[in-house]
N, C-alpha and C positions, 0 to 999 in steps of 0.2 A: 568501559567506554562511557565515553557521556556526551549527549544530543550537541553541544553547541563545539565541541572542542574536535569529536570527531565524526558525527554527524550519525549517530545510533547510541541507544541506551535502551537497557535491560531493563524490565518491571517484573521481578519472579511472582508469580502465583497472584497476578490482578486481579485476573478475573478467577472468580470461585461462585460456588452456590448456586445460585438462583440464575447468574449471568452465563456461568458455563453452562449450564442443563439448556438455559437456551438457546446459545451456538452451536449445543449438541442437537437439539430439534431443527433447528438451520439447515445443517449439515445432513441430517439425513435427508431432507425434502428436496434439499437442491444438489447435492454434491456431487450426484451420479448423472446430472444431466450437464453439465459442462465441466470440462479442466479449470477453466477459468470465468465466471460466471456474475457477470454482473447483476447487484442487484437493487431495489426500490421498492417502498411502500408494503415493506412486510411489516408485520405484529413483531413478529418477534427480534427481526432487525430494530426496531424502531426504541425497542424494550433495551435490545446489549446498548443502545446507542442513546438511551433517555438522560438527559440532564443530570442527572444524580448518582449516574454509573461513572464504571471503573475509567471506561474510555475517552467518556468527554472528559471527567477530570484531569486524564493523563493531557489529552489537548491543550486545556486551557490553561496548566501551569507554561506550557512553552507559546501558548497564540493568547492566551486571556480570555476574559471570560466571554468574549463573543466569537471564540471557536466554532464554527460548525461542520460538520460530516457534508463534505461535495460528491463524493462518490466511494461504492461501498464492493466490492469485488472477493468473491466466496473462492478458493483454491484448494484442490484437495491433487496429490500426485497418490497413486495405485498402480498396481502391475498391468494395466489396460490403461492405465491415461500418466505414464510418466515422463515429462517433456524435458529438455534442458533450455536451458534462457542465457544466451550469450550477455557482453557486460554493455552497461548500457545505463542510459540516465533516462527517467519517465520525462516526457517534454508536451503529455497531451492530456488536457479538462473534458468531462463531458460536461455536456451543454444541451440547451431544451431544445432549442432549435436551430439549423445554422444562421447563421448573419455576417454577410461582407463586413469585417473592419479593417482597417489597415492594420498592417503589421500581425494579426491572426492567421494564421496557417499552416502548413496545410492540413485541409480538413478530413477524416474517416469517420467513417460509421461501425462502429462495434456494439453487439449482442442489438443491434435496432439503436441503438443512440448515438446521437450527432459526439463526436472529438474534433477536439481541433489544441494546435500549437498554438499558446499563447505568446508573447514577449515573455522571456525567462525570467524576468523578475517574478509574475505570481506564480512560477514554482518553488524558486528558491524560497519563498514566503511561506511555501504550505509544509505542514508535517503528516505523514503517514505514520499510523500504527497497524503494527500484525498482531492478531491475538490468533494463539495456535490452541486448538481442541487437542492437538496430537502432542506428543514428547518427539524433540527434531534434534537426533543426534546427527553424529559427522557422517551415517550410511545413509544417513533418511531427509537428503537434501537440503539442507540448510541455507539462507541465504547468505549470500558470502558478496561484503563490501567493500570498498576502498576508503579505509578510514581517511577523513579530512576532503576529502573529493567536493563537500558539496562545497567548499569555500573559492573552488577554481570556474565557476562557467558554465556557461552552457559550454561543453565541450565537441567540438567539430566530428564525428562519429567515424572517422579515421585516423585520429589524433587518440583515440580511447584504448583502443590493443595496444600500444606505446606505454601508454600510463602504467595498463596492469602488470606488461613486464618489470617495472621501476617503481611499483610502490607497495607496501606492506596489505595482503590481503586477511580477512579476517571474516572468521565463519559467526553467523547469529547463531550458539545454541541456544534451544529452550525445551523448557520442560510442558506440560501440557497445563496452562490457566496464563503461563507465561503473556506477557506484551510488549514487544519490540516499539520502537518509537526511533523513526528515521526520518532527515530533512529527506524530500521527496526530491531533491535536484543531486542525491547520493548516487555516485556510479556504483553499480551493484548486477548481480548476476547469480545462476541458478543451475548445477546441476541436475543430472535424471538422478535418482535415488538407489543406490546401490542392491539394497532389497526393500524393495517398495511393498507397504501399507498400505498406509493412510497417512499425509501429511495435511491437515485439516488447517488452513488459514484463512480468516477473516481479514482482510486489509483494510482500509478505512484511508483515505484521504479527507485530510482538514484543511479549512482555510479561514480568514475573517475578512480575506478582500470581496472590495464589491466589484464586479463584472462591469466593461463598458456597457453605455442604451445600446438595447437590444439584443446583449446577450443574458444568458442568467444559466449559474448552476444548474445543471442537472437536480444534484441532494439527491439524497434517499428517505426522508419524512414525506 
């Protein structure tokens, strides 16, 4: 598969060395205090995510070279935290603070940080990567897409169970150093893990748009 045609592509073994050991130091500090764990202003986030790694390069061949990291979310599924994720399109930014604009909303707050629903355009603009610490075969939950999806819309969230009946689904495997790289406006969804581990994923949303006055990025630098 490939990013613009069906809306996710494979990077086997991007991240290695020095990068992996420290998503593996990540991962133990944070991974046992939330399922799903937002995070900012770490050292070692700051390091997988430095200019001259695996991940911003993978960004910026599809956003250019003013890609940057808006929000950064640590996931691990285990036999005490394995959740399932119905199908569904991501449709919310976090952001520093709230601010009234039109056409923004509606607003939540997750892990202590302001979200909110932008106008679908700056999702379909933005690209996510997963980088997995863990090897994610077909027992150990895999994200599983609707290839081509993000070229249709925001889609109405009862109009989406319709789709997944009538269109080809496709599981991400990956091995562990692996990096997935999906438009972030991809209907997409998540099984509980048949026999759960550890499914260690680093997400990473990017973007190079600039926020209306008065809003701004959240980021993780």
């Amino acid at each position: 598969m490939n990013l613009k045609t069906d809306g996710a592509e494979r990077f086997p073994l991007a991240l290695r060395g020095q990068e992996l050991s420290l998503l593996h130091s990540l991962a133990l500090r944070f991974s046992r205090l939330s399922a799903g764990l937002r995070l900012a202003h770490d050292d070692d986030l700051s390091h997988i995510l430095a200019p001259d790694g695996a991940m911003q390069k993978i960004a910026e061949g599809f956003l250019g070279n003013k890609a940057q990291p808006v929000r950064a979310i640590l996931f691990d599924k285990t036999p005490s935290s394995n959740w399932a994720l119905g199908w569904h399109q991501d449709r919310t930014i976090a952001v520093r603070k709230k601010t009234a604009l039109p056409n923004f909303g509606p607003w939540s707050v997750k892990s202590g940080i302001d979200h909110v629903e932008p106008p679908f355009q700056f999702i379909e603009k933005m690209v996510t990567l997963r980088a997995h610490l863990d090897a994610c075969d077909t027992n150990n939950a895999p994200l599983l897409i609707l290839p081509g999806s993000h070229q249709l819309g925001r889609i109405p969230v009862e109009e989406i169970s319709d789709l997944v009946i009538h269109h080809q689904i496709r599981a991400c495997l990956a091995n562990a150093g692996d990096i997935w790289a999906y438009a972030t406006s991809i209907i997409h969804a998540s099984k509980a893990a048949e026999h759960p581990t550890h499914r260690r994923v680093l997400q990473v949303d990017y973007s190079v748009q600039k926020l209306p006055d008065g809003l701004e990025w959240f980021g993780v630098r």
